[in-house]
C-alpha positions, 0 to 999 in steps of 0.5 A: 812618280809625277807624269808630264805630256809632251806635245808632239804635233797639232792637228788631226790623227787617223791610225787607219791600219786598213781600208776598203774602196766600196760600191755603192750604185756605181758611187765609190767610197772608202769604208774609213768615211774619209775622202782624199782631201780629209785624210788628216795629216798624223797618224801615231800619237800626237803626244809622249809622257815623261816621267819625272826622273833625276838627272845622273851625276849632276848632284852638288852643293852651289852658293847663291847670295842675293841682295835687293834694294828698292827706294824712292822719294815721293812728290805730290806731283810724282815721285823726285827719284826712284831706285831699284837693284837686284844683285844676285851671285851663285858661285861653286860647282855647278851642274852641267846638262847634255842632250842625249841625241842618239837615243832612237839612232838604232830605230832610224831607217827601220820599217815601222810595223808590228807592236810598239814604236811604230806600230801605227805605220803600216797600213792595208787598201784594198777593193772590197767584195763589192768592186767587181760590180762596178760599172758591172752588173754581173760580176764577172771581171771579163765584163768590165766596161771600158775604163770601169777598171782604171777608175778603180785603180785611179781610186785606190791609188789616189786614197793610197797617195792621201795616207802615205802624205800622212807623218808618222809620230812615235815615241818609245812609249808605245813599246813600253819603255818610258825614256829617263835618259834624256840628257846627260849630266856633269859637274863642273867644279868652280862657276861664278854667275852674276845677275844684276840689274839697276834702274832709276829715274829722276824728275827735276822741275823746271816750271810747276804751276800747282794752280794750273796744274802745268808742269815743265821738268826734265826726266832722266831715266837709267838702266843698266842689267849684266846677265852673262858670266863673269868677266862680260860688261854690264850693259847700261843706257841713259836718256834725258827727257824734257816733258810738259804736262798741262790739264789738257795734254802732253808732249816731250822731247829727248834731250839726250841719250847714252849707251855704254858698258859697266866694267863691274856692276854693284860692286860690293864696298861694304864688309857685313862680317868676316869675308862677307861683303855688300852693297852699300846702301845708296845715299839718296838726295832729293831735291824740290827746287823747282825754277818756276812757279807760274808762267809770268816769271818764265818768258819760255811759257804762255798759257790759258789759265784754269780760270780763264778755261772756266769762264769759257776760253779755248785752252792752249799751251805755247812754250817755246825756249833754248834749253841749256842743262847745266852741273853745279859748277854754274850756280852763280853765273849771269843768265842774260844770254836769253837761255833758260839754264837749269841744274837737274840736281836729282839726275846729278845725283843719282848719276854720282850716286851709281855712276860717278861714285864707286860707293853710291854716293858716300864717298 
């Protein structure tokens, strides 16, 4: 049977079941070798075995489908878009786990002393043979300087305080007996468990100079995980991002932000075999449109070439532009208003895709 060591408490042990106030010269001392300040803080057992043991009336047979789905499409310049899922459903009788909180109720308010549980909690401080000599040559009690005797006392009691300042720690192993009854275990006869998890980003490019290396693109980012039972809401964030790339340095601005709840996260649309259903594989669509390609066609970006920077100039990147993101439904339109409008076409898609489309974008 496996063994498993619980630590208890951390920090320094003395099981000291008796000590003794010596004289040495008039100097006094404790034959343990501690001091009042030294005194550690436990004493017992800083640790407890477990022994591996089956939990009673927990036994059943639970159903667990699981399904992942990881996708991208990748760019010299970085991946368009990714795509990540897990969907994960367990359903049937489940086993239940109680703690068992009474198990030392009969132990509590009694004196911890003799063998087993407790057997390091009762301790003896005395004087030794040589303390009627303090202070006193001769041995005889009458002869007791003034205040040699409370010095003595004041002593004892002090180291006495220090080892009664200690926390007992103890556990039924110390008496033989090796706990299995830890909790308490039950059935339950119908549980359905969802765990789900969905997150994917796009990139679409506004300027991409591949000359220079500058690069101007919109990122979208979606997250979205259900942990809880059913019928609790998916929990779901999205945020738009312009970021700019140059060879010497970046910087990025949120555009946009959203939080919201799913009322049913993956839905499986697909029938894979009598009663048995999936998720649909997602139609991705990825698109390499970049509105820009160098810096004299957009009016919102000037810039220090990767020529120039060889031939010695100080690099620097200027943009400065109004920024309008737009759907489909724009194509076409005049743009003469002094307003860059950009369609982000793969954040449009992987949002009718997982967020629009009830069956990924196929539909």
């Amino acid at each position: 049977c496996n063994t498993s060591t619980i630590t208890l408490a951390t920090g320094g042990l003395a099981n000291i079941i008796n000590d003794f106030l010596i004289n040495s010269s008039n100097v006094l001392s404790w034959q343990s070798g501690y001091t009042k300040d030294t005194v550690p803080p436990y004493r017992g057992s800083l640790y407890m075995p477990v022994l591996e043991h089956d939990i009673p009336n927990t036994y059943c047979t639970r159903n667990h489908e699981v399904q992942t789905g990881s996708f991208f499409v990748d760019h010299e310049f970085g991946k368009l878009v990714t795509v990540s899922f897990y969907r994960g459903l367990a359903y049937g009788p489940k086993a239940a786990y109680a703690p068992n909180t009474t198990a030392y109720s009969s132990a509590m308010g009694q004196q911890a002393i003799g063998w087993g549980m407790g057997s390091a909690g009762e301790s003896n401080y005395q004087f030794d043979d040589s303390c009627p000599y303090y202070k006193n040559p001769g041995g005889d009690q009458n002869t007791f300087p003034p205040g040699a005797v409370d010095e003595l006392n004041a002593a004892l009691l002090e180291m006495g305080n220090a080892w009664i300042s200690q926390t007992m720690i103890t556990d039924s192993s110390h008496e033989g007996t090796n706990r299995t009854d830890f909790y308490y275990g039950s059935v339950n006869s119908s549980v359905t468990d969802l765990v789900a998890s969905l997150s994917w980003e796009t990139r679409d490019y506004l300027l991409l100079d591949k000359t220079n290396s500058v690069l101007i693109y919109i990122k979208g980012e979606f997250s979205a995980s259900k942990s809880a039972p059913d019928p609790a809401p998916g929990a779901a964030t999205l945020t738009v991002t312009l970021c700019i790339e140059t060879p010497w340095g970046s910087a990025s601005q949120a555009l946009y932000s959203l939080s919201y709840t799913y009322g049913t996260m993956l839905p499986e649309n697909d029938e894979i075999a009598p009663g048995k259903y999936a998720i649909p594989s997602p139609q991705i669509r990825a698109i390499f449109t970049p509105k820009y390609r160098e810096q004299g066609s957009f009016f919102g970006a000037a810039y220090i070439t990767k020529a120039e920077v060889a031939n010695g100039a100080t690099p620097a990147c200027l943009i400065n532009f109004a920024l309008s993101l737009e759907t489909y439904s724009f194509i076409g339109t005049d743009e003469t208003d002094g307003v860059v409008h950009f369609i982000p076409c793969n954040l449009l898609e992987m949002l009718y895709a997982f967020v629009f489309s009830r069956r990924y974008g196929c539909d």
